[in-house]
MMTF fields as JSON, N, C-alpha, C and O atoms, coordinates in Angstrom:
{
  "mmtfVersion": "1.0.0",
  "mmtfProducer": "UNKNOWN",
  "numBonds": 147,
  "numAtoms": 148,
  "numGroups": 37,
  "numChains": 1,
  "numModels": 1,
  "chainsPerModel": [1],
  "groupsPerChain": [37],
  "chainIdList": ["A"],
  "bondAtomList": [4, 2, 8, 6, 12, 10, 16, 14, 20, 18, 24, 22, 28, 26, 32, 30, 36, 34, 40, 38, 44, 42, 48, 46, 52, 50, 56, 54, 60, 58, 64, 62, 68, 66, 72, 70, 76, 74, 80, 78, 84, 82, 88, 86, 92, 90, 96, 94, 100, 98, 104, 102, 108, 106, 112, 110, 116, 114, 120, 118, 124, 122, 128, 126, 132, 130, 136, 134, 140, 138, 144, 142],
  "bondOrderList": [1, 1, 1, 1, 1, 1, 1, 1, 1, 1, 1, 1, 1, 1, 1, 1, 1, 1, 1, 1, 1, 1, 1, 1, 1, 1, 1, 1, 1, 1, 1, 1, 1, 1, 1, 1],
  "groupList": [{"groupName": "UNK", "atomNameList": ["N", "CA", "C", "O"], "elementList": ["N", "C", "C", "O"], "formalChargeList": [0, 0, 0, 0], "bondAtomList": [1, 0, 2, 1, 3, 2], "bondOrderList": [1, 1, 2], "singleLetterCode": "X", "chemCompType": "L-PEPTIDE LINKING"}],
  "groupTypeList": [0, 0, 0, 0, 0, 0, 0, 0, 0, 0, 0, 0, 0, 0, 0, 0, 0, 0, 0, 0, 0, 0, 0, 0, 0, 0, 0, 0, 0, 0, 0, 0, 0, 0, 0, 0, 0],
  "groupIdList": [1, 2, 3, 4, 5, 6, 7, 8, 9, 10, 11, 12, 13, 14, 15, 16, 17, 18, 19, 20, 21, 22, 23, 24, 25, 26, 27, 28, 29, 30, 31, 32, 33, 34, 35, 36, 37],
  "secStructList": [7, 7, 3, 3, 3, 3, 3, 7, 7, 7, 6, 6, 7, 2, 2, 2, 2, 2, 2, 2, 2, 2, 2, 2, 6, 6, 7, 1, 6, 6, 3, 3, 3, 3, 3, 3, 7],
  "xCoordList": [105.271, 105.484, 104.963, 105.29, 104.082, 103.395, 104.335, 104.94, 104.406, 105.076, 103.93, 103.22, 103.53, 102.334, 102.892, 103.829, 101.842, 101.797, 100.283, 99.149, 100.879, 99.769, 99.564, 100.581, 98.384, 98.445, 98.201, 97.05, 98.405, 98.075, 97.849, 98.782, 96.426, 96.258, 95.65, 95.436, 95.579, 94.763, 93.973, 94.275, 92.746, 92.324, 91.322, 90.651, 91.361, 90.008, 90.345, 89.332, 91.264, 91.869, 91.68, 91.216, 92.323, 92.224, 93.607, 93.651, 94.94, 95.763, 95.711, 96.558, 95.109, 94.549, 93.699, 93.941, 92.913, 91.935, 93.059, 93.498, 93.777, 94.412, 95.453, 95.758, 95.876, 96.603, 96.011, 96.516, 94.654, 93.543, 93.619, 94.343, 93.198, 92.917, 94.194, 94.153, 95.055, 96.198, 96.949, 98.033, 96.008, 96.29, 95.507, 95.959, 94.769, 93.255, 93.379, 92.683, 94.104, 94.978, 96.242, 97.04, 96.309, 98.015, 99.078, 99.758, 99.335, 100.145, 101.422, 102.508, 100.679, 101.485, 102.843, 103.743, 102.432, 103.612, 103.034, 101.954, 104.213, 104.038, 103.29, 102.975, 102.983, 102.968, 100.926, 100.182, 100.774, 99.488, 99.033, 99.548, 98.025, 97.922, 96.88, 95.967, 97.345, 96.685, 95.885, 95.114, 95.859, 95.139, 95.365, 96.485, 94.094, 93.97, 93.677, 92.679, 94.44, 93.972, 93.874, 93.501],
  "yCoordList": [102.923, 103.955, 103.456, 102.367, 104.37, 103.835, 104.599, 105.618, 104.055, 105.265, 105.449, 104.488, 106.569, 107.048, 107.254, 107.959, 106.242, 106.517, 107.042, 106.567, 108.076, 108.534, 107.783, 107.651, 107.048, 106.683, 107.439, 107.778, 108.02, 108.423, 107.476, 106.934, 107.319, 106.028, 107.229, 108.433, 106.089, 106.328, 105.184, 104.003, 105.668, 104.414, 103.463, 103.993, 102.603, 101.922, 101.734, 101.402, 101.84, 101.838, 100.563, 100.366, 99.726, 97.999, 97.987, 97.367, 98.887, 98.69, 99.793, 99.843, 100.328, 101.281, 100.043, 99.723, 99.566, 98.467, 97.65, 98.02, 96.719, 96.419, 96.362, 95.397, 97.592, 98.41, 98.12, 97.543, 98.818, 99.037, 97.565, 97.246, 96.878, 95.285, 94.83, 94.441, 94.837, 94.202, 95.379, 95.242, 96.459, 97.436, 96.636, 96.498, 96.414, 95.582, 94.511, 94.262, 93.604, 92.083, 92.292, 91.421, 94.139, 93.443, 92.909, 91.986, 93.417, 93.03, 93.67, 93.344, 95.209, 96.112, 96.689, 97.457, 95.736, 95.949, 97.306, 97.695, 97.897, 99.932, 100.706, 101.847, 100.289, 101.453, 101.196, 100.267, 102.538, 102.825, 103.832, 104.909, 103.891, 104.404, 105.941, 105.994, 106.753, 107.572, 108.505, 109.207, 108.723, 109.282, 108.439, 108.057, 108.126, 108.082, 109.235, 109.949, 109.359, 110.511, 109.788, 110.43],
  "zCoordList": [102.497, 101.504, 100.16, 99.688, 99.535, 98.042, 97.056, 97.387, 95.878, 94.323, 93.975, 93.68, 93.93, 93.046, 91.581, 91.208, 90.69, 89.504, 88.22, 88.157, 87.44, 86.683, 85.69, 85.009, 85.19, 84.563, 82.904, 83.177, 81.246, 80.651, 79.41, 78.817, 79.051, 77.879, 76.652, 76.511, 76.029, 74.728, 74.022, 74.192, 73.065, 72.329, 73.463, 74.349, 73.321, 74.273, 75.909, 76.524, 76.558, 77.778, 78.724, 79.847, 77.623, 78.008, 78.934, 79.997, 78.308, 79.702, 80.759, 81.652, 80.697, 81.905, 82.705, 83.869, 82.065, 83.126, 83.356, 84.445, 82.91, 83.474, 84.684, 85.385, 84.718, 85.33, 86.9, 87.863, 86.692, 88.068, 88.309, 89.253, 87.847, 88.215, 88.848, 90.015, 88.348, 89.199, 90.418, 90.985, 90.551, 91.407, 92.952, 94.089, 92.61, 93.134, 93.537, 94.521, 93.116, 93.159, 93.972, 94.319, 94.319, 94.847, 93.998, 94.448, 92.7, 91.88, 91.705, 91.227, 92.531, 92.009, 92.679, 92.34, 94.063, 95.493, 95.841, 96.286, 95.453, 96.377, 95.493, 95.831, 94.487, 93.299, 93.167, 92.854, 93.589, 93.349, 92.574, 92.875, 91.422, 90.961, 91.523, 92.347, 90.888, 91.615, 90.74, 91.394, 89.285, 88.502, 87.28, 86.94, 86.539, 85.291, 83.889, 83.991, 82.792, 82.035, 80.571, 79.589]
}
């Protein structure tokens, strides 16, 4: 079972990349992101 999470940034979207990267790494356990805005 995944938690889908949205992500909503602003400004240069350095923790949005982040976010993905440790999505990518397996950082995130269940929680996958599933939209960026």
């Amino acid at each position: 079972m995944s938690f889908k999470v949205i992500v909503i940034g602003s400004g240069k979207g350095s923790n949005a990349q982040a976010l993905l990267r440790a999505e990518q790494s397996g950082k995130l356990g269940v929680a996958e992101i599933a939209a960026v805005f």
